[in-house]
C-alpha positions as CSV (number, residue, x, y, z in Angstrom):
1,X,0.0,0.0,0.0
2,X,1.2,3.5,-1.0
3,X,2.3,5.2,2.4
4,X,0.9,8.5,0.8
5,X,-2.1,7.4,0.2
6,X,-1.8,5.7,3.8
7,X,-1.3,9.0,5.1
8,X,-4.3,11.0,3.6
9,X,-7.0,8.0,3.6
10,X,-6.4,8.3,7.5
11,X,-5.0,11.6,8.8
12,X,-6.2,11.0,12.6
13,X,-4.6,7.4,12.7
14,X,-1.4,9.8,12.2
15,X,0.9,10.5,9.4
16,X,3.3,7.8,7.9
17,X,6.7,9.1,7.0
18,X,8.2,8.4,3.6
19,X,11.4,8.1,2.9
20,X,12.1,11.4,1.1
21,X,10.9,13.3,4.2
22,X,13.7,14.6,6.9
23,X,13.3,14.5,10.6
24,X,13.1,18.6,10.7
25,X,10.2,18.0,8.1
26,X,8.3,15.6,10.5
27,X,8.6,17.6,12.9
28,X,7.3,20.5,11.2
29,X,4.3,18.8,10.2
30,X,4.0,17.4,13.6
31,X,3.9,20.8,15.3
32,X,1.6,22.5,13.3
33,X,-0.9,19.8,13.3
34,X,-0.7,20.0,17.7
35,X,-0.9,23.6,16.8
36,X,-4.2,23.0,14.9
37,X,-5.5,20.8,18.0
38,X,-4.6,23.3,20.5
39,X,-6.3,26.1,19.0
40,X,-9.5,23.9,18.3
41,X,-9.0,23.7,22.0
42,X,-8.5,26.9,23.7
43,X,-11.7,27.9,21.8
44,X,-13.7,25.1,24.1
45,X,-11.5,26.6,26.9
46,X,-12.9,29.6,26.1
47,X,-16.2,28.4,25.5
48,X,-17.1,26.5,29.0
49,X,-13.4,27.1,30.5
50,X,-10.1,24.8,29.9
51,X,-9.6,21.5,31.5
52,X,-6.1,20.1,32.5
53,X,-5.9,17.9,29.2
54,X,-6.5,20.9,26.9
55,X,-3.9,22.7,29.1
56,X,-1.2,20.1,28.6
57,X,-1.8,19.7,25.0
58,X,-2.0,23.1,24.4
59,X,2.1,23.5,26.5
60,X,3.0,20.4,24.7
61,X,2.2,22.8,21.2
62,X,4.7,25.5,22.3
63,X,7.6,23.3,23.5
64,X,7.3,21.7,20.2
65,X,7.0,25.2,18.1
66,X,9.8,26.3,20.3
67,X,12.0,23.0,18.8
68,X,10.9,23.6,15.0
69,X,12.1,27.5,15.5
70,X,15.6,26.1,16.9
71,X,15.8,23.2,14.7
72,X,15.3,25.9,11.3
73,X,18.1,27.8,13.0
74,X,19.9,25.5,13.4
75,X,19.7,24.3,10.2
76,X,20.7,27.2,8.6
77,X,23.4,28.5,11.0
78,X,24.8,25.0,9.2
79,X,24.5,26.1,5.7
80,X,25.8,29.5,6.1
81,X,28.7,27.8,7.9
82,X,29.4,25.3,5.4
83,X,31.4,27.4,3.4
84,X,33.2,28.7,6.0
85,X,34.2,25.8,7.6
86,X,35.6,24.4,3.4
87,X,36.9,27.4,3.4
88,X,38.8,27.3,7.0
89,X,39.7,23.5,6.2
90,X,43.5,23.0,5.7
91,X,44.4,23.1,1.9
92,X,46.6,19.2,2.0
93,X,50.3,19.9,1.2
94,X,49.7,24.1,1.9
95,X,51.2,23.7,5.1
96,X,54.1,21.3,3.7
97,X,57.6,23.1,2.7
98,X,57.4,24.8,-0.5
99,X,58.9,22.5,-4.0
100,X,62.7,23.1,-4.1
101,X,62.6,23.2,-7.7
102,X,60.0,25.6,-7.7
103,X,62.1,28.1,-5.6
104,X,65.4,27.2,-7.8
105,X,62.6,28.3,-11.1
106,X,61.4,31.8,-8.7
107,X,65.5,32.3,-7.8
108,X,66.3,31.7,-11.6
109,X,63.5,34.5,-12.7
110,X,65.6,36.6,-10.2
111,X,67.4,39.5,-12.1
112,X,71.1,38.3,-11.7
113,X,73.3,40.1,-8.6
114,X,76.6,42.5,-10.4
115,X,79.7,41.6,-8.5
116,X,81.2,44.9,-7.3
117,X,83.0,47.5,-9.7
118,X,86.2,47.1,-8.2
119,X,87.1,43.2,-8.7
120,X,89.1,41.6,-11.0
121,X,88.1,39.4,-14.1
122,X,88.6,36.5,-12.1
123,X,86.5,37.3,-9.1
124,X,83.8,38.2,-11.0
125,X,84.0,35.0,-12.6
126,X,84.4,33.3,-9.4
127,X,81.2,35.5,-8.0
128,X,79.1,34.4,-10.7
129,X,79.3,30.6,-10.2
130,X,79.1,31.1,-6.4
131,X,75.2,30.5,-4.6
132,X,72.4,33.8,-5.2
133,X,72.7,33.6,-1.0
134,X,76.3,33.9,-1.0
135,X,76.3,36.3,-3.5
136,X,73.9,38.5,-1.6
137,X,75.8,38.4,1.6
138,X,78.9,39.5,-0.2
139,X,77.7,42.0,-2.3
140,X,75.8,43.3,1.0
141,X,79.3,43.4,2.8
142,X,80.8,45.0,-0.3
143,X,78.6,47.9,0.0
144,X,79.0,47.9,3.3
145,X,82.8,48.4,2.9
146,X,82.9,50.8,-0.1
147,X,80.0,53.2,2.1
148,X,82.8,53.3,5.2
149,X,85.5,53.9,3.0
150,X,84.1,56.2,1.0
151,X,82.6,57.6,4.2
152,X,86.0,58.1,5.8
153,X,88.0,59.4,2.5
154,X,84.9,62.3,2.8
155,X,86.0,63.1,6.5
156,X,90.1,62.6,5.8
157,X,89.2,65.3,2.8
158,X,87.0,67.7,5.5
159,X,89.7,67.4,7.4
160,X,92.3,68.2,5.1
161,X,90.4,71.0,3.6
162,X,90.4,72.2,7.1
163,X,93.9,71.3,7.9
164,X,95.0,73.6,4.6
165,X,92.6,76.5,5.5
166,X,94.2,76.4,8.9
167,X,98.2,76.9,7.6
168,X,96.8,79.2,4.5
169,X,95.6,81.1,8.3
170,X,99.1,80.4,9.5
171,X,101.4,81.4,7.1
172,X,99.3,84.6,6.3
173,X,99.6,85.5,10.1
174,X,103.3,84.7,9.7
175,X,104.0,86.6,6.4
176,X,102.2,89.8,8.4
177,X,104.2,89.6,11.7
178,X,107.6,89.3,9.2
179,X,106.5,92.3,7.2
180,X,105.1,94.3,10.6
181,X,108.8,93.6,11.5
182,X,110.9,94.6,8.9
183,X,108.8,97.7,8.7
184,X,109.4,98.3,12.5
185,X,113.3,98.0,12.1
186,X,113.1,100.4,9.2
187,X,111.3,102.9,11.3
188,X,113.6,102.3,14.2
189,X,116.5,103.0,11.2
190,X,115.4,106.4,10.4
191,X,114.2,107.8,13.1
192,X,117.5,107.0,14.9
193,X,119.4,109.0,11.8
194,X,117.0,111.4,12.1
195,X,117.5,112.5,15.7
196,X,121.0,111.1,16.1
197,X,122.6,112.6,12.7
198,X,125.9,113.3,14.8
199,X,126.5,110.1,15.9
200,X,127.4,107.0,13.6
201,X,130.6,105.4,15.0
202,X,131.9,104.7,18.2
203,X,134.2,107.6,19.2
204,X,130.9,109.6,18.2
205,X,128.7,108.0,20.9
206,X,131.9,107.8,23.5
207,X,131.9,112.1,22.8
208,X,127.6,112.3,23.4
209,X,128.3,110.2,26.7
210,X,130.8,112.9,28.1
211,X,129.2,116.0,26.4
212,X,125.6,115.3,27.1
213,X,125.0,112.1,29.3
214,X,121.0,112.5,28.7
215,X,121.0,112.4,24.8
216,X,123.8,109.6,24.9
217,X,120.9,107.7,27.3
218,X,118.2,108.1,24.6
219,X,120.4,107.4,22.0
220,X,121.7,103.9,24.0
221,X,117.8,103.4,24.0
222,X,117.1,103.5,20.3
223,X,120.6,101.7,19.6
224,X,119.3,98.9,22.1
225,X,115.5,98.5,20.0
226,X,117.0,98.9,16.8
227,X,119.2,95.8,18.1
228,X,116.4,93.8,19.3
229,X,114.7,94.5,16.3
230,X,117.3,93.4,14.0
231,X,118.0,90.2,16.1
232,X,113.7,89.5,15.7
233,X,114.2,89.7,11.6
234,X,117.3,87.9,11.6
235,X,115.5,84.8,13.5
236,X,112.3,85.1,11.2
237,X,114.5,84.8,7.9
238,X,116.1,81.6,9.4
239,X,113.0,79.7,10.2
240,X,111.8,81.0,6.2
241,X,115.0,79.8,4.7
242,X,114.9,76.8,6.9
243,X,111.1,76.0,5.9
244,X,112.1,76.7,2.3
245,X,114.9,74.2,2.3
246,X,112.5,71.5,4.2
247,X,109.9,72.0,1.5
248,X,112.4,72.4,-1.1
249,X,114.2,68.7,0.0
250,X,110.4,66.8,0.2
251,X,109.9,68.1,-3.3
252,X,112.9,66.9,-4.9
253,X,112.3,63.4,-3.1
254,X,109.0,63.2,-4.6
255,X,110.8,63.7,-7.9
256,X,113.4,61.6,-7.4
257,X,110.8,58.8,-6.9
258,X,108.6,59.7,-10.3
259,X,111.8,59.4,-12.1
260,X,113.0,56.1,-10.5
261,X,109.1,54.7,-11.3
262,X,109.5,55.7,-14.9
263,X,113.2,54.3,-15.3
264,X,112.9,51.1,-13.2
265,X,116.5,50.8,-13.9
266,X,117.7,52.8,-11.4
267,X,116.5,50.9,-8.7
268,X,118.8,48.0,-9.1
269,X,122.4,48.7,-7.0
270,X,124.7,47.8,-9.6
271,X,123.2,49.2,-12.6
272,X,121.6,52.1,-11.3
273,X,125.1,53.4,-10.0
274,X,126.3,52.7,-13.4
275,X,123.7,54.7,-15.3
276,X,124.7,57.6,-12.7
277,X,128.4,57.6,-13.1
278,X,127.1,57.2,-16.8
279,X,125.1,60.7,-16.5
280,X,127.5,62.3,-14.8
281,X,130.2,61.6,-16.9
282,X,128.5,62.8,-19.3
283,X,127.5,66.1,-18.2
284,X,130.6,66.9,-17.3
285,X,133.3,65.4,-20.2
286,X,130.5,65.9,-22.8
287,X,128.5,68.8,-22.0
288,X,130.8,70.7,-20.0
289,X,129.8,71.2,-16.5
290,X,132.7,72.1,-13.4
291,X,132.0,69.1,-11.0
292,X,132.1,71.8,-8.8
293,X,128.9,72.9,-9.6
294,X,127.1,69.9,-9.8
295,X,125.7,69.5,-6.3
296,X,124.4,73.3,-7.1
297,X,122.9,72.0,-9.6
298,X,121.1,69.1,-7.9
299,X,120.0,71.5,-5.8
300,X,118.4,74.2,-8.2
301,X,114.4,73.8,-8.7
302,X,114.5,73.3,-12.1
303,X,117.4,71.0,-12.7
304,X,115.8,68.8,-10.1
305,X,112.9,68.5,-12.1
306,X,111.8,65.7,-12.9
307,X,110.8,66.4,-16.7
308,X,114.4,67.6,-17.2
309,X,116.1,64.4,-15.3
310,X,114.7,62.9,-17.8
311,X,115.9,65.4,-20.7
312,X,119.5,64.5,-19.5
313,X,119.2,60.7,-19.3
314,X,118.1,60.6,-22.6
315,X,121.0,63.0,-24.1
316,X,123.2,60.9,-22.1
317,X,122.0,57.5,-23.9
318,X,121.1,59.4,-27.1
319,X,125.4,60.4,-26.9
320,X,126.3,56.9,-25.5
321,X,124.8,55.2,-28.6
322,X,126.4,57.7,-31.1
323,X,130.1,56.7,-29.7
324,X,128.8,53.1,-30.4
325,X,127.7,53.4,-33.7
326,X,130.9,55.5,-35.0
327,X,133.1,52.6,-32.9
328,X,131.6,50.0,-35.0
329,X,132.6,51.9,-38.1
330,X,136.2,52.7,-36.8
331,X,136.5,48.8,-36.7
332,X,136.2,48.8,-40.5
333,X,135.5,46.3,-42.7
334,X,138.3,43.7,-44.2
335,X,139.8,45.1,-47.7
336,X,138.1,43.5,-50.4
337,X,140.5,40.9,-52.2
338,X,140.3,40.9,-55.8
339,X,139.7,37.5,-57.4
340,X,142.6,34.9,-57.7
341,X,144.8,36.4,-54.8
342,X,145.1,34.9,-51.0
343,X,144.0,36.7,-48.5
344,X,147.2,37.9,-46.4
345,X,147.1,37.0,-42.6
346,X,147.1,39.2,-40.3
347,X,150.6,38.8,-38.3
348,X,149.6,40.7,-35.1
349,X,146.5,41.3,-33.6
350,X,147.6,43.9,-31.0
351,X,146.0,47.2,-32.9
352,X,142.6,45.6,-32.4
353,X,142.8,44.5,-28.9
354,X,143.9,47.5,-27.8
355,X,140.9,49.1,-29.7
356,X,138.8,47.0,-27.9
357,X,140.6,47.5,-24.4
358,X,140.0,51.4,-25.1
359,X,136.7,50.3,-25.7
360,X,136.2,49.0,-22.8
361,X,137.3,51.6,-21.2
362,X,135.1,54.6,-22.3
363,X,131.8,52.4,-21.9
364,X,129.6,54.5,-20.6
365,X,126.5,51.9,-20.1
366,X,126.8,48.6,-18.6
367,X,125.8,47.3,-22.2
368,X,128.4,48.7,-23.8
369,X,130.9,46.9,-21.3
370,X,129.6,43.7,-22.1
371,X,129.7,44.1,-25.6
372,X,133.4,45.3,-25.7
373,X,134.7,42.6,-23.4
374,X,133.0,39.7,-25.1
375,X,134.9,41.5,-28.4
376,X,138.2,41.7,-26.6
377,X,138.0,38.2,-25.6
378,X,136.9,37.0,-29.1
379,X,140.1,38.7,-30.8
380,X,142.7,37.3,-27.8
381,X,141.5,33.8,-28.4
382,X,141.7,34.6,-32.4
383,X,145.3,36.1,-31.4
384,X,146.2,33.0,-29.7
């Protein structure tokens, strides 16, 4: 039998559930038919006044309107939480640690880190094959050490800047207390031939003391400032000349060194000496110069220079190579032979070993040494 059917045939046998319907459903249904009852009933109460049964049935429809209003809510409190709680449910493998090659494919789309400016070809080469991290942390420390350096060469400049304004103060103070000086003593000077015309020498001022005592006392005064004065300027000059020559001496150091770093030959003992004796040789056999005057003229700005060093070490090798090249011809060729004739041979060789021993003697280079002596010793063993 159909259950539907069932359940309309008899609806006060009470109502067969199907299948399809839910509990909330049945109880819906349930409700509103006690709901039907009690209201059929509270009219009788009304009527001819309620008994206890219609009472009880009529609590028994509230408490069970009451549960249909909580179950609906119920019900959809759940359906607007459904998608919250998906939504709040853990994603599987979120919370797991993140693909390795995935981060080596983000680290790859990374725009690539520039080793620092100031590295050689082969660090940089060396930087680029090293790990992004690594990378990073030493081009982080890099900056880091270029920032402080080129935070410190700002304050050594501050402070040299400072450190120059502060002798350019100096030496201006110094160049006015040496003129304020000099013009003191010249006061001094003529004021003392003004008012003392009379007396210049000795026996002058020995007369003034016996003639007039009080004139030779002012006169002793002046004499005595004009003294103390000249002793002040005297003192001044020394320190100038004194800082002159200390300048003067870290100057020609500085351009003793530029020379030696363009002629790197110099700075080897042996050869360097013999490149001097060379030059100096030179300057004064050749050119002419009293060896008298040479230290003046190591000493004189513009000799010292070290644009002209240079200027004389290469007239010295430019000479040295000229001798060379006119001793090689003064060797000569042999005379030519004409055909059918023997070649004479030579019965002495002593006019070209003692060439070469002059040679060997007026070498001005270390080159030129070596060059004569393995000649001399070629024609001795051809002598012999």
């Amino acid at each position: 039998m159909d259950p539907a059917t069932n359940g309309a045939a008899a609806p006060g046998a009470g109502t067969a559930l199907s299948a399809d319907i839910t509990l909330a459903q049945a109880v819906g249904a349930l409700t509103r038919r006690r709901q039907s009852d009690g209201g059929a009933a509270a009219g009788s109460a009304a009527a001819g006044g309620a008994s206890p049964e219609t009472s009880a049935t009529s609590r028994d429809g509230r408490v069970s309107a009451e549960s249909e209003r909580a179950s609906s809510a119920q019900d959809a409190t759940q359906h607007d939480a459904g998608p919250a709680r998906a939504s709040a449910r853990p994603v599987p493998g979120e919370a797991e640690t993140a693909d390795p090659d995935a981060e080596a494919q983000d680290a790859h789309e990374l725009p690539p880190i520039a080793p620092p400016r100031s590295w050689s070809n082969e660090d940089k080469e060396l930087f680029a094959s090293l790990p992004r991290e690594t990378q990073e942390r030493l081009a982080e420390r890099e900056r880091s050490r270029e920032s402080d350096f080129l935070r410190r060469q700002n304050e050594a400049a501050v402070e040299r800047k400072a450190a120059e304004a502060e002798r350019g103060r100096a030496e201006a103070a110094r160049a006015q207390f040496e003129q304020a000086s000099l013009n003191a003593l010249q006061l001094v000077q003529a004021e003392l031939a003004r008012d003392f015309p009379d007396t210049r020498t000795h026996e002058d001022a020995a007369r003034l003391a016996n003639d007039d005592p009080l004139r030779w006392a002012q006169w002793k005064q002046r004499v005595d400032n004009l003294q103390s004065l000249h002793g002040q300027v005297v003192q001044i000059e020394a320190a100038r000349e004194h800082a002159q020559q200390q300048a003067f001496h870290q100057w020609a150091e500085d351009q003793d060194r530029s020379f030696n770093a363009q002629f790197r030959e110099f700075d080897e003992p042996e050869k360097g000496d013999a490149l001097r004796s060379s030059t100096l040789r030179y300057l004064t056999d050749v050119v002419g110069v009293p060896r008298d005057a040479l230290a003046g003229l190591a000493g004189h700005p513009l000799f010292r220079d070290v644009r002209m060093q240079r200027i004389v070490y290469d007239a010295m090798r430019f000479h040295a190579a000229q001798e060379k090249a006119k001793s090689a011809k003064a060797a000569g060729r042999p005379p030519v032979q004409r055909p059918g004739t023997a070649a004479e041979r030579p019965t002495s060789h002593d006019s070209t070993i003692k060439a070469l021993e002059a040679k060997l003697a007026n070498a001005t280079s270390t080159r030129e040494q070596i060059a004569a002596a393995a000649a001399l010793r070629a024609a001795k063993r051809s002598a012999s």
